[in-house]
C-alpha angles and dihedrals in degrees: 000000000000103000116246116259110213126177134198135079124331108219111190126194143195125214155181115011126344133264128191093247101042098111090050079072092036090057094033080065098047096041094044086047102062091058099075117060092217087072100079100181124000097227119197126214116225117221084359115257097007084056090063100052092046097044090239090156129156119202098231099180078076085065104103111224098240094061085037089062085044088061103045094061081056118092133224120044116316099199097038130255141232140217092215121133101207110213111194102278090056087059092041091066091038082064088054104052088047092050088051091051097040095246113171114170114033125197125196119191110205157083134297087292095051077050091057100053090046090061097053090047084049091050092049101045094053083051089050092055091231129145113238139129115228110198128174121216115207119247140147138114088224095068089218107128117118131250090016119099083209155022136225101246102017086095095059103034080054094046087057091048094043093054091034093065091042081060098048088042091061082047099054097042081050089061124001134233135093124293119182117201128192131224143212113231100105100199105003129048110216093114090047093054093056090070080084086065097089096052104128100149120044085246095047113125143256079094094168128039117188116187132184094243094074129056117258129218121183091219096059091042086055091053089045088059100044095050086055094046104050090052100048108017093238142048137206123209141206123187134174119228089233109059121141151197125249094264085051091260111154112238088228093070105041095053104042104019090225112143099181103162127193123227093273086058092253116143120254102254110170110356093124112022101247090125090065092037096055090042086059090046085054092051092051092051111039097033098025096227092161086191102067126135131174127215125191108199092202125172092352092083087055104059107357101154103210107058110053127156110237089212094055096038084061090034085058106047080051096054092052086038093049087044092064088038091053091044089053107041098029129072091212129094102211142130126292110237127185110226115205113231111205111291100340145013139046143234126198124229127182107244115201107253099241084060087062112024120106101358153122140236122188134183121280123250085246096072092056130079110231089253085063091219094096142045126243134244082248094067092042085054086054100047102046118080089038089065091072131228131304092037097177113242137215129233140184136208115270091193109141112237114251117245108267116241105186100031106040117167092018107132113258108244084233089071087082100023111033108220095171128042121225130246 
């Protein structure tokens, strides 16, 4: 079937919350749209829906291609984002204000939420009877949208976690003791499980992995701890935001009562760090490791500059440039997934939107070990070549110790905590 030929303006949106490589796919749009002589204007959307019903538009094709490829090396949203949860009303009013302004293809770049609206806008306009393209661009730092192996922005924000915790790792043999870090992912823990990445030595940290896709239970936390603890001396953490009881309620919750909700109705699970700070309380109580601190490493792993993975920065910039070319040459509005080839390379489909919208993707059994506290080699296998090259690596001294003279016979501290590997 010929495929249908609309003209008119191509308004492209961002939403939902910031990545280090969004405006690859931003400027993969702009750049892919003037191409081709049925996109009239390329308009931008400022602070994404909310944009749209306000007519807070930009006029992008004015964007000269030199200071487009500037900001797409620039992380967070360029044009602004926005938390809003549009009902259909809300997007109602969105298919107003594009009739009013001639748009014709529209491009959201987002997560299942930003698929969800551009379904309903999809849905409307075909009521409407009015001639324009919806097409969903992948992004989210939680890597849980369906039907994608994975997401824009997932391979940079792990990249962060994966270095931070070789960091924190370093910290913790230094000194000892227990640190307990929290991770983005909501619902699925695909950020939280790169912290493995980072493992060089057997008694390298991250020890423990808790992901939201098992139940947690403090006491066996607890025991967790204490079995790491009392081999090495120390132990490293790493914790999603969204774990959960066996009944699905957050720990966040549970432990602290708070019920703080954003403005899509989703619970608060690691805005101010009391998760990590009542674990540790846990810890102190129930083990009695007097030495325990709790990170949260918050809204650095989203758009940390220096620390962006060279795969997802051109995956990226695809998924933005195969939007406009889907919205050109198909007759389908849908959502862009990335599809894995081998090991390794990708290829891009076009997913229908109800596939997409609104759900959730978590991590396979696979990539859990059957305690449910680790990641498999199977996981490690998966993340890697998304990364990117030149992941920096930690070392330790291989110097022999010198025989003791006045306190011969006196046990090396290495014999807990193992300073030295041997070789």
């Amino acid at each position: 079937m010929p495929y249908e030929k609309i003209k008119g303006k191509l308004l492209v949106a961002q939403g939902g919350g910031p990545t280090a490589v969004i405006n690859q796919s931003l400027v993969g749009v702009v750049l892919e749209a003037r191409k081709f002589n049925r996109v009239d204007l390329v308009y931008g959307a400022v602070h994404g829906v909310r944009g749209i019903v306000n007519e807070d538009l930009v006029n992008l094709s004015s964007e000269t291609s030199h200071n487009l490829e500037m900001v797409a090396n620039t992380p967070s949203s360029a044009l602004g984002t926005t938390r809003d949860k549009p009902d259909l009303k809300y997007c109602q009013q969105m298919l107003k204000v594009m009739q009013a302004h001639d748009i014709r293809y529209f491009l959201y770049i987002g997560g299942n939420d930003s698929a969800d609206t551009t379904r309903i806008i999809s849905e409307e306009a075909e009521k409407a009877n009015y001639r324009l393209r919806c097409i969903h661009i992948p992004k989210t730092i939680d890597n849980d949208l369906m039907h994608n192996d994975h997401c824009p922005g997932y391979p940079s924000a792990a990249r962060y976690v994966s270095q931070a915790f070789v960091g924190l790792n370093r910290d913790s043999w230094a000194l000892g003791g227990t640190v307990i870090a929290v991770v983005m992912g909501r619902h699925a823990g695909f950020l939280t499980a790169a912290a493995a990445m980072g493992k060089k030595f057997p008694d390298d940290g991250p020890h423990l992995i808790y992901m939201p896709e098992r139940t947690f239970d403090v006491n066996v936390f607890a025991d967790d701890v204490r079995r790491v603890y009392e081999k090495y001396d120390r132990c490293v953490v790493a914790v999603s935001e969204g774990i959960h009881d066996a009944s699905g309620q957050p720990v966040i919750t549970k432990l602290t009562n708070c019920q703080d909700r954003d403005a899509h109705g989703n619970v608060q699970l690691s805005g101010s760090g009391a998760l990590g700070d009542c674990l540790a309380q846990v810890l102190r109580e129930k083990v009695g490791i007097k030495r325990v601190r709790a990170d949260t490493l918050g809204y650095m792993q989203r758009s940390f500059v220096g620390c962006v993975s060279d795969v997802d920065q051109r995956e990226a910039r695809e998924v933005g440039e195969k939007a406009v070319q889907f919205a050109m040459w198909g007759n389908s509005d849908g959502s862009v997934a990335i599809k894995r080839i081998g090991f390794y390379m990708c290829d891009y489909d076009l997913i229908p939107l109800d596939r997409v919208a609104a759900k959730t993707r978590t991590m396979p059994d696979e990539f859990i070990t059957p305690e449910g506290n680790d990641v498999t080699d199977a996981f490690r296998m998966y993340l890697r070549p998304l990364l990117g090259s030149k992941m920096p690596d930690a070392y330790r001294l291989r110097a022999p110790f010198i025989p003791k003279i006045l306190n011969e016979g006196v046990p090396c501290s290495s014999e807990r905590q193992p300073k030295l590997p041997q070789w």
